[in-house]
N, C-alpha and C positions, 0 to 999 in steps of 0.2 A: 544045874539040873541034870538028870542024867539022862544021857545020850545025848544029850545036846553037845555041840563041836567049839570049845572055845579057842579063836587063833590068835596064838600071842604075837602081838605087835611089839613091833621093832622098838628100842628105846632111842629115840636121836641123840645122837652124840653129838657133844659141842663142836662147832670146827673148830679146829688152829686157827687162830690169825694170822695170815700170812704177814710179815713186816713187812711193810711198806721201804719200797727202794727207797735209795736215798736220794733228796731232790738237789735236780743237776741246780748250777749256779744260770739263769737268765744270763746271755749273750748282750748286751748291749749294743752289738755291733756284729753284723752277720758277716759269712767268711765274704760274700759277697760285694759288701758296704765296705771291706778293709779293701778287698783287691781297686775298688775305685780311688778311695785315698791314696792309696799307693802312689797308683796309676796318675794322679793329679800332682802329688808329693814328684813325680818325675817329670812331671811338664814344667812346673814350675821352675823348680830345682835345676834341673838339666838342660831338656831339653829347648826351653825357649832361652836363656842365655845363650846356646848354641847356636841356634838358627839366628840369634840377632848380633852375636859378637865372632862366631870363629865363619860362619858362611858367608863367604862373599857375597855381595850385594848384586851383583848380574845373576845370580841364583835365582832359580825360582824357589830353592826353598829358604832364601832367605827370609829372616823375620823384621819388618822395617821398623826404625824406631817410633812411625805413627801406629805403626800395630801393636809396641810396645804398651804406648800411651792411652790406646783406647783400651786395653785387654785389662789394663791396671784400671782404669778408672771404671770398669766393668764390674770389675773383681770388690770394688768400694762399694759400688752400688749393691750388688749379692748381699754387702753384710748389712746393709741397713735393710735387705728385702729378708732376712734370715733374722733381723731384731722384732721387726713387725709379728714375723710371725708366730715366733713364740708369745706376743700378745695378744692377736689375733687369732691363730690359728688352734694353738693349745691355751690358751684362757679366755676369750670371746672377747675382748678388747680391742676394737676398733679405734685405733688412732690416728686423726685427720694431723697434726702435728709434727711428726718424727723430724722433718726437716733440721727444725731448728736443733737440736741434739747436735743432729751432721751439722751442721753450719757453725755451732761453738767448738765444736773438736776443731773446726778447721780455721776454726778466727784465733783459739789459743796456737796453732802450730804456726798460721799466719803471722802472727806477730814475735814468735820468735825469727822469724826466715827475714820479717823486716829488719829487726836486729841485727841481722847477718849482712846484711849490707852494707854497712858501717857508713865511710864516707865514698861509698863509693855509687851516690844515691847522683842525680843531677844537679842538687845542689849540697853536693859534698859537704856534708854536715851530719853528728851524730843522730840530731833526730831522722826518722822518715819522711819523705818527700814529701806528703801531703800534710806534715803537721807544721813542716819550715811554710809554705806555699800558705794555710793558716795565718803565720806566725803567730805560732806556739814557741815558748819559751821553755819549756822542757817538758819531759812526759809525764802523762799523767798518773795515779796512783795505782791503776791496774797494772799497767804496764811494768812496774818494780821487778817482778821474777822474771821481764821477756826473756832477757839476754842467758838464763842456762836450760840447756837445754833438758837435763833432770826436773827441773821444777816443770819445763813445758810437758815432759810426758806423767807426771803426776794431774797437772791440770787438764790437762785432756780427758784423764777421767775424771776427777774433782767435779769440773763446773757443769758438765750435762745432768753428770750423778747425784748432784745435789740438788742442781735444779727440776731433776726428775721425782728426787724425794720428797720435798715441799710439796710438788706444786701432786703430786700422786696421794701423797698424808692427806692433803687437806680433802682432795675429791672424794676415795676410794671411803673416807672416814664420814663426808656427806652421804653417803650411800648414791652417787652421779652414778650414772652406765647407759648402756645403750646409744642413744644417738645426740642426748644432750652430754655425753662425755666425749664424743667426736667433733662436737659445734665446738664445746671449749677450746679442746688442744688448737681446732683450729682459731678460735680466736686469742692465743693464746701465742702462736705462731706467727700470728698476723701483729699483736701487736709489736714483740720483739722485732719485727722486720722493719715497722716504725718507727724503732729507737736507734736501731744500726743505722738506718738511713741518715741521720741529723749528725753532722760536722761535729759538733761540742763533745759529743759521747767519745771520741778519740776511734775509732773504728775505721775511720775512711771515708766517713758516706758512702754514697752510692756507688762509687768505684773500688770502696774494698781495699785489700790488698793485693797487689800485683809486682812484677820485673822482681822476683829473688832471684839470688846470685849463688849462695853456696848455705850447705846445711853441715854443722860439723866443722865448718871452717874448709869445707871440700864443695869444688863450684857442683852445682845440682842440674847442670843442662850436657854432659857429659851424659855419652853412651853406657859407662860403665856405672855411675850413680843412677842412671834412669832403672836400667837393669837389677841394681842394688835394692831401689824401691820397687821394683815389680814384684822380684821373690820374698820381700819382706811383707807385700802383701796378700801376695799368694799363700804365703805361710799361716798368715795370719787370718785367713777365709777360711785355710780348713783347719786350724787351732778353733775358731767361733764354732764351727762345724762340728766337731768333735765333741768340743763342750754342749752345746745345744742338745746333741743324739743323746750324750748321758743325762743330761739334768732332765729331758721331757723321759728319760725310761728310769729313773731316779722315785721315787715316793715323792718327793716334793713335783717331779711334771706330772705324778698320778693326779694329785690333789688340785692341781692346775685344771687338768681335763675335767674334773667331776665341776669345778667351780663352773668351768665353761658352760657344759652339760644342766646343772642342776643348784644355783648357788644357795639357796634358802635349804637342798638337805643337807650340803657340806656342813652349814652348820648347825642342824637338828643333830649331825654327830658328833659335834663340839670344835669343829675345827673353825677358826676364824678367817676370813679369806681375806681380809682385811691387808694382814701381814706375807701371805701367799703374795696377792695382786702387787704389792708394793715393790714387794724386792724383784719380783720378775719386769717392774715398770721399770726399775733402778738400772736391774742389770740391762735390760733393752736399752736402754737409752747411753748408759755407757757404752757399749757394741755401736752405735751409731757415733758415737764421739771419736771413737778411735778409727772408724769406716773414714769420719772426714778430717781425721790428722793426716791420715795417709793419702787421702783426693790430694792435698791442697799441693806439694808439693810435687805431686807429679801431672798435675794440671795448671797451674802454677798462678792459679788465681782465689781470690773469693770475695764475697760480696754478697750483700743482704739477699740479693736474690734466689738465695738457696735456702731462703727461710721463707720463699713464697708461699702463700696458701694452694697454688697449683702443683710448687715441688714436693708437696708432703701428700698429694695425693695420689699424683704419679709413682709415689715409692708405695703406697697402697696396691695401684693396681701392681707392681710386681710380684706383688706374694699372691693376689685374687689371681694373676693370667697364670702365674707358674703352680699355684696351686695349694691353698692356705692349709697348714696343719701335717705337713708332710718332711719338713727341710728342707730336702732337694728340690721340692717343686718351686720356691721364692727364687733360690738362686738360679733354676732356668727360667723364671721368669723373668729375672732382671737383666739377663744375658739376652733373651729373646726379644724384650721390648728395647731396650738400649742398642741392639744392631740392628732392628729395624728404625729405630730411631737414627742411629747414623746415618743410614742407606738412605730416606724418605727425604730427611732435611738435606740433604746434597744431590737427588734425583728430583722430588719433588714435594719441597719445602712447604707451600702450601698446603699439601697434603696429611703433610705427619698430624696434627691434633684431631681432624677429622678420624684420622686410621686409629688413633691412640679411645679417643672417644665410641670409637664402632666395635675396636677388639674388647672395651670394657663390658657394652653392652651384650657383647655376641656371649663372652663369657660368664656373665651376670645370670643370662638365658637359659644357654644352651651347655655350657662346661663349669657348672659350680666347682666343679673339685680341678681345675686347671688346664693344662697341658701333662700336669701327672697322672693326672684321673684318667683322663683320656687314653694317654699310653696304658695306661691298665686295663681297662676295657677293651682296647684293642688286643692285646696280651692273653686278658680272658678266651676270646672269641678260638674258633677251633681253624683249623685249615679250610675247610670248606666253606664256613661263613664266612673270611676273609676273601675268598675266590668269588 
């Protein structure tokens, strides 16, 4: 129209796209998480053969060979508190059971170490003492592979691994979970512990296996082999460690977490958790087998009672008090209940199940996420809230 003012508007212009940086690679392992391994990797390593073999013993910094012996059998317990929890903690799987895992790694190393004693048993004879004391006529058919020791660390993984597969196929494929899959393992545990007890199984009964003499064909109560198995197990806590941090920050511990979380959408997206649960059951239970190949000979005993239905729940509360779902928090759980467990049963023995029973509950309460939760929270808090 005329005199009317028409204002031409701007025509927008597309943007550019900016391209997108390139995505960095995921850390599996923060700088932080390495300087600890390190840091561990040198206590191991280094410094504890130092303090127990080159420092004189009027030292106070020396390291005694009972400090060797509990730090080792510590360090055993960590990896069955770090097995739990990858079932536990990153897939919801509560297993009242674990025991008997540890207890077969340590019955197959067990019986090669009676092997090792040749005739120099009390009744100097090839079999072992409690089978001549029987009189057994020669060993039985499990026993064929004791004597090398390649076959005994092949079976140490084999017979938990396999036993974990079966007995994990059949449940996981019932669709069992929750709390009637904790009653099993526990009864499941319980009856195992029933079979080792009885004479005829070749096992020992009740007393197990006990008094080894050398592993290797090298005596095993020497300061330098004790030594030898402390760093082999030290090594071998943060090798489990290691692997653990990758496989839960790996796609397969994504898929873990979501089964734990939400198991009926895992498989509205087609994934079957069927095969997930199984092999993280398998791999756990191996990691327990191998925890108790390496107990036996540096505690130098074993016996059904490590398949008790109370040992397999005690290994529960380690990941619950140090803190389920995290890593580090099982293994200062099992270091934390394990020296107050030494301390109580030598101060006041009476006391320890009471204390064991009241730290479950106080935790159960008051600290779901553990002692590592806890340090986080504290960590959270500013300067002045801590004042």
């Amino acid at each position: 129209m005329p005199g009317s003012s028409i204002e031409a508007k701007p025509v927008p212009v597309a943007a550019t796209p900016t391209p997108a940086a390139p995505r960095q690679p995921t850390r599996w392992l923060s700088l932080r998480a390495w300087g600890g391994v390190i840091a561990a990797l040198l206590a191991v390593v280094v410094v504890a053969p130092l303090l127990n073999l080159v420092v004189p013993e009027g030292s106070a910094l020396h390291l005694s060979d009972y400090a060797v012996l509990l730090v080792g059998k510590m360090m055993c317990y960590a990896m069955v508190a770090l097995a739990i929890d990858l079932i536990w903690g990153y897939t919801g799987i509560l297993s009242l059971g674990h025991g008997v895992f540890f207890a077969l790694g340590g019955y197959v190393m067990g019986m090669y170490l009676m092997r090792q004693i040749g005739r120099d048993g009390n009744y100097q004879s090839d079999l072992p003492d409690f089978m001549v004391f029987l009189d057994w006529k020669e060993l039985p058919w499990h026993w064929a592979l004791s004597d090398s020791f390649v076959a005994t660390l092949l079976l140490v993984v084999l017979v938990p691994g396999l036993l974990a597969f079966v007995f994990g196929y059949f449940a996981f494929r019932s669709r069992i979970k929750g709390v009637y899959f904790s009653i099993i393992t526990q009864a499941v545990t319980f009856a195992t512990m029933l079979l080792f007890f009885r004479n005829e199984t070749g096992f020992g009964g009740n007393n197990g296996f006990t008094d080894f003499k050398r592993i290797l064909d090298i005596p095993i109560a020497t300061p330098s082999m004790r030594m030898t198995l402390f760093v082999i197990t030290g090594l071998t806590l943060i090798g489990f460690f290691l692997f653990s941090r990758w496989l839960v920050r790996s796609k397969f511990g994504r898929v873990l977490q979501a089964i734990r979380d939400a198991e009926s959408r895992v498989m509205f997206t087609g994934y079957d958790p069927l095969h997930y649960k199984l092999a993280i059951w398998t791999i756990s239970a191996v990691m327990c087998g191998i925890a108790g190949a390496l107990y036996v000979p540096q505690v130098g005993i074993i016996n059904p009672s490590e398949m008790s239905p109370a040992a397999s729940i005690e290994m529960a509360i380690w990941a619950a008090v140090g803190g389920r779902g995290s890593l580090i928090g099982p293994i200062i759980g099992a270091f934390f209940v394990n020296g107050a467990k030494s301390v109580l049963t030598q101060v006041a023995p009476e006391f320890w199940l009471y204390f064991l029973g009241g730290l479950f509950i106080g935790v159960t309460l008051f600290l779901p996420q553990g002692i590592i939760g806890l340090l986080a929270r504290f960590k959270r808090k500013g300067p002045e809230e801590r004042a």
